[in-house]
C-alpha positions in Angstrom: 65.6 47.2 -183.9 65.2 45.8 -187.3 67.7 46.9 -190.3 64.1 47.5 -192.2 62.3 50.1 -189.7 63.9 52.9 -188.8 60.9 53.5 -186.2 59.1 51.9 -183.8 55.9 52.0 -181.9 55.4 51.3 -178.1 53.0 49.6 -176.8 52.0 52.0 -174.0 51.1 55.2 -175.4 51.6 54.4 -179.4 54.5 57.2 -180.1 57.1 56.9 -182.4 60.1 55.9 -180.9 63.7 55.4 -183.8 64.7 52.5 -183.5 68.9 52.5 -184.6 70.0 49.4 -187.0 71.9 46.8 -185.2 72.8 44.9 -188.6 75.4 46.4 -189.8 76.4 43.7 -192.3 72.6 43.4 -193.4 72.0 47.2 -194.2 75.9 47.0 -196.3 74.1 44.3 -198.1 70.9 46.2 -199.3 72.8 49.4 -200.1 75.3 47.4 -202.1 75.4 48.3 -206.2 72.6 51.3 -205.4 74.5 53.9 -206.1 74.4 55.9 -209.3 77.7 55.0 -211.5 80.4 57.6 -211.9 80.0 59.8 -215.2 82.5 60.4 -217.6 83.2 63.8 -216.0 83.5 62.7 -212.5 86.0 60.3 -213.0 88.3 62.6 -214.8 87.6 65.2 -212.2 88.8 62.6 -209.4 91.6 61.3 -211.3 93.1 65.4 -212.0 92.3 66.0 -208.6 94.4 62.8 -207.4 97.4 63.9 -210.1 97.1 67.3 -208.4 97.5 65.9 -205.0 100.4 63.5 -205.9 102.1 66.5 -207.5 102.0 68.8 -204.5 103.1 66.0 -202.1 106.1 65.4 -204.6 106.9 69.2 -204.9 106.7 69.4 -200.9 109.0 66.8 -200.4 111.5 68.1 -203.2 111.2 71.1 -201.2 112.2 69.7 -197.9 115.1 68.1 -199.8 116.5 71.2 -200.7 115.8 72.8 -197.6 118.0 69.9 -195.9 120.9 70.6 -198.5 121.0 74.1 -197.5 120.9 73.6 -193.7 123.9 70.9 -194.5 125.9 73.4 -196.6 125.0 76.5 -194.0 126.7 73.8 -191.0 129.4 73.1 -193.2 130.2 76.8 -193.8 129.2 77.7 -190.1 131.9 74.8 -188.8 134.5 76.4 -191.4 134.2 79.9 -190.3 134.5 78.3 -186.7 137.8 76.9 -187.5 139.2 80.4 -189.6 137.7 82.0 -186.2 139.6 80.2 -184.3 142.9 80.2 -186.0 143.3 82.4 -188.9 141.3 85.9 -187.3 143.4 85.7 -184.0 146.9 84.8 -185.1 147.1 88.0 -186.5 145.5 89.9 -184.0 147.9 88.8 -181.5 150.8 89.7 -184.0 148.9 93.3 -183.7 148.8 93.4 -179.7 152.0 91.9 -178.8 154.0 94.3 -181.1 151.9 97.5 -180.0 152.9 96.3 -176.4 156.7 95.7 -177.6 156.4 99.1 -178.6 155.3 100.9 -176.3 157.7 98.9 -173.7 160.6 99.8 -176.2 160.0 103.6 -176.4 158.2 104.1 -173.2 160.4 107.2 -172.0 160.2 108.8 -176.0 156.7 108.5 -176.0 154.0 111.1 -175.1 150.9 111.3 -173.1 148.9 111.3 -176.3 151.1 108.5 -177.8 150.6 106.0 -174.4 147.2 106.9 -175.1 146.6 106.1 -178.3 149.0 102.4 -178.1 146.4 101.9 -174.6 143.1 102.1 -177.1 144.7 100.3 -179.7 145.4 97.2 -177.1 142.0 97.4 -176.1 140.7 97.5 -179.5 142.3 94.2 -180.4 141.4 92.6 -177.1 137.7 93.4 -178.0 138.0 91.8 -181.3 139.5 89.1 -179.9 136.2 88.6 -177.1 134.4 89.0 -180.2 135.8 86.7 -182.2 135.1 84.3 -178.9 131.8 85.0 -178.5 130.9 84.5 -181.9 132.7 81.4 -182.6 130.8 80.4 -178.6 127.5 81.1 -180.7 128.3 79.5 -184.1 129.1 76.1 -182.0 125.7 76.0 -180.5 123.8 73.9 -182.8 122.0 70.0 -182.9 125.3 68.2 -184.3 127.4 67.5 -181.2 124.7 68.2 -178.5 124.3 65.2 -176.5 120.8 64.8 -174.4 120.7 62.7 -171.6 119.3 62.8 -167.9 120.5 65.9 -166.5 120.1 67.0 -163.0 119.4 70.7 -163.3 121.0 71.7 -159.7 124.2 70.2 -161.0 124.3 72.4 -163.8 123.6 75.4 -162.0 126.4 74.6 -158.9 129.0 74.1 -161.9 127.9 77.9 -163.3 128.3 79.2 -160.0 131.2 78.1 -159.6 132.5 79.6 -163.0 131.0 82.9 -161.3 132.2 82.5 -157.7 134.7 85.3 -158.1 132.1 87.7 -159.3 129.8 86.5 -156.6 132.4 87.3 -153.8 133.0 90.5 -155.5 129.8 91.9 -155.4 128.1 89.8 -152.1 125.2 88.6 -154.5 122.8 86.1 -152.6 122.0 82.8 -155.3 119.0 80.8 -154.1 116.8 78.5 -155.9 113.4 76.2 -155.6 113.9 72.2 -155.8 115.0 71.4 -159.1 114.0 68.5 -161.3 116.2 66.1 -163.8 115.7 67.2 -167.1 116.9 65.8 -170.8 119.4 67.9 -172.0 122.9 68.8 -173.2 124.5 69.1 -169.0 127.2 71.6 -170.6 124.5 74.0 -172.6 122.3 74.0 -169.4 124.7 75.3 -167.6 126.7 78.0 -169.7 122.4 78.9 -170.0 122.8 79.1 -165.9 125.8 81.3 -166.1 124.7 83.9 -168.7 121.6 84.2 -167.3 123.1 84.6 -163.4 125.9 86.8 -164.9 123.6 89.3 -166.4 121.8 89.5 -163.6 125.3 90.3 -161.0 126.6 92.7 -164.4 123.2 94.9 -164.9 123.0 94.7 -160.5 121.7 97.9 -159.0 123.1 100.1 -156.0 122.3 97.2 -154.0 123.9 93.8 -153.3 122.3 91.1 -156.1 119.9 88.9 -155.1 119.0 86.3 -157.3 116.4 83.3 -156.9 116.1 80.7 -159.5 112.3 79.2 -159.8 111.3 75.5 -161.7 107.3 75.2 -162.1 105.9 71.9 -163.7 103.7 72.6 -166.8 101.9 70.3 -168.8 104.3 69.4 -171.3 107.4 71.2 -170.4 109.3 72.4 -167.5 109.3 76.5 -166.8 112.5 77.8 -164.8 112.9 81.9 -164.1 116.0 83.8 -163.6 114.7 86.6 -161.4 117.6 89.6 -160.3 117.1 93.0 -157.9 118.9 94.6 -160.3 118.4 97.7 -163.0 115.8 96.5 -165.2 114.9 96.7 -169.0 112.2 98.6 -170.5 109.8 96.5 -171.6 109.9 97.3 -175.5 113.4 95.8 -176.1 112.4 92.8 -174.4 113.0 91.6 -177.8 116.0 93.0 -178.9 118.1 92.2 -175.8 118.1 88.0 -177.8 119.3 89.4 -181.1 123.2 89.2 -181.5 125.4 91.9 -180.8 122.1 93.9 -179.5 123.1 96.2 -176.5 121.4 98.8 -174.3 124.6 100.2 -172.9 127.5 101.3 -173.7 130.9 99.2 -173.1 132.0 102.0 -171.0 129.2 101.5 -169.1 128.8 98.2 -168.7 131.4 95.6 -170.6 130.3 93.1 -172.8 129.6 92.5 -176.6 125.8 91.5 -176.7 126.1 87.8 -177.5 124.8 86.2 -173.9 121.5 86.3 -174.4 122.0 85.5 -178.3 123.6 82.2 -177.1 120.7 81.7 -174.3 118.1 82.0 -176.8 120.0 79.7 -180.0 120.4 76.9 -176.5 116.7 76.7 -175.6 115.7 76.8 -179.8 118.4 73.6 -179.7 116.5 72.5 -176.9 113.1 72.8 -178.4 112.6 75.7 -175.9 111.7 79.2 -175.7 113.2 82.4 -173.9 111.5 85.5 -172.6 111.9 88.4 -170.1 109.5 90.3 -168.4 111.2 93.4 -166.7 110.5 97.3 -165.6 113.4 99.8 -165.5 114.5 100.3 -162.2 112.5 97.3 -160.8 114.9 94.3 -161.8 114.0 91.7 -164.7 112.8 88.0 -164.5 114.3 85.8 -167.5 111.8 82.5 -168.3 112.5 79.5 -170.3 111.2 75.8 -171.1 112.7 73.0 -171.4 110.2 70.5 -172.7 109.4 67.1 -170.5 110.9 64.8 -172.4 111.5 61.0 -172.3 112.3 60.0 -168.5 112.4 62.2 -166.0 112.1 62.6 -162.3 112.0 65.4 -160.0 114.8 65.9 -157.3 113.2 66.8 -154.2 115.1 67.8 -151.1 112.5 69.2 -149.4 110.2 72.2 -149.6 113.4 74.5 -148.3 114.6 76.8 -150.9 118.4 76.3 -151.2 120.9 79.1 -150.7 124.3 79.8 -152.1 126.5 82.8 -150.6 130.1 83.0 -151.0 132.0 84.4 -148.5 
């Protein structure tokens, strides 16, 4: 069509038909210096409105400054506790058990049944701060500085947890299988301490009968899913929450041992990871844990087949 009609008429029945511009560079011409010029009020509006824009912009990014100060100075403090955890808090702690074990060795035959008893809580107090200590300084190491991604074949991970858990396995004739698993980037040594408190749990918090444990990996769009799914007692579904806070427990030691970091650690892995946790679980029905890893850069899916893969220890 013409840049100067903006309809036509056919010449078989005489309607209007539009007729788009295909002069581009013509129309920019005859619009060119037709606008109205700015008034005074307009251009001060537009420049306060720029000066208000530059000024947020410069306040965000002062913002993500100090944000990125604070995250350095919370590492450093996080790495110094980590080194006082691991040095300073257990020195003395062993000081505490070795000489309550020297004396009760010592004055064995002098000492009472109320006596042994109290020297036997006292060990065990210090050998659960000690496990605490652990499991805290486990925790305060998971972070982005040292993590090193890189092509990760996720059956590998989980045959080197299983192996970290085949006395437990043997102990308790629990039944490991698991779909085809893919290569995935990520840190080979967090994947796999993920593997082993996730298979742990699920052999600790096992029912009346033998565990049985199947490990699922699903495809998704922009991430891989894997599930963690037991036989075992199950969680009622509102503290499906709290079970990922640290130190959060829904038994008591006596009951079942432990000090409530594992899933703490799970859940600070997959953030590390760019991941998420979840579990969906009924008590007495068993519990399935999911969590992403997100497809990233490279990867490739190992197939051996469409047989699921078994592990029993005998």
């Amino acid at each position: 069509g013409e840049p100067s009609k903006a309809f036509e008429t056919t010449h078989t029945e005489g309607t209007l038909q539009l007729s788009p511009r295909k002069s581009f560079e013509l129309w920019k011409e005859t619009v060119r210096l037709t606008s109205l010029p700015w008034k005074q009020v307009e251009i001060k509006t537009a420049l306060e409105l720029r000066k208000a824009l530059i000024n947020i912009v410069l306040r965000q990014a002062d913002e993500l400054a100090q944000l990125a100060q604070d995250l350095e100075r919370s590492n450093a403090e996080l790495k110094k506790f980590a080194y006082v955890a691991s040095h300073d808090l257990q020195e003395p702690l062993n000081q505490v058990a070795n000489y309550v074990q020297l004396l009760e060795m010592r004055y064995n035959d002098r000492l009472d049944e109320d006596a042994s008893e109290f020297i036997t809580f006292a060990v065990e107090g210090v050998s659960l701060m000690q496990t605490l200590i652990d499991d805290v300084l486990a925790y305060s190491k998971v972070d982005l500085q040292g993590i090193e991604f890189k092509l990760t074949e996720v059956e590998t991970a989980l045959d080197h947890a299983l192996a970290n858990l085949r006395g437990r396995i043997r102990e308790t004739g629990a039944v490991i299988t698991h779909d085809p698993f893919p290569t995935v980037m990520a840190d080979s040594t967090q994947l796999m301490q993920l593997f082993q408190n996730l298979i742990g749990n699920a052999i600790k918090f096992r029912s009346e009968q033998p565990p049985e444990i199947h490990v699922g990996a699903k495809r998704l769009e922009d991430s891989w899913l894997f599930s963690v799914q037991d036989n075992g007692i199950g969680i009622e579904p509102q503290f499906s929450d709290r079970i990922f806070v640290i130190f959060q427990r829904l038994h008591t030691r006596d009951e079942y041992p432990g000090t409530g970091m594992g899933l703490a650690i799970c859940k600070k892995i997959l953030e590390c990871h760019r991941g998420k946790i979840w579990v969906e679980s009924e008590l007495g029905h068993g519990a399935t844990f999911y969590f992403t890893i997100p497809v990233r850069g490279r990867e490739r899916e190992r197939r051996n087949g469409r047989k699921t893969q078994n592990h029993i220890f005998g």
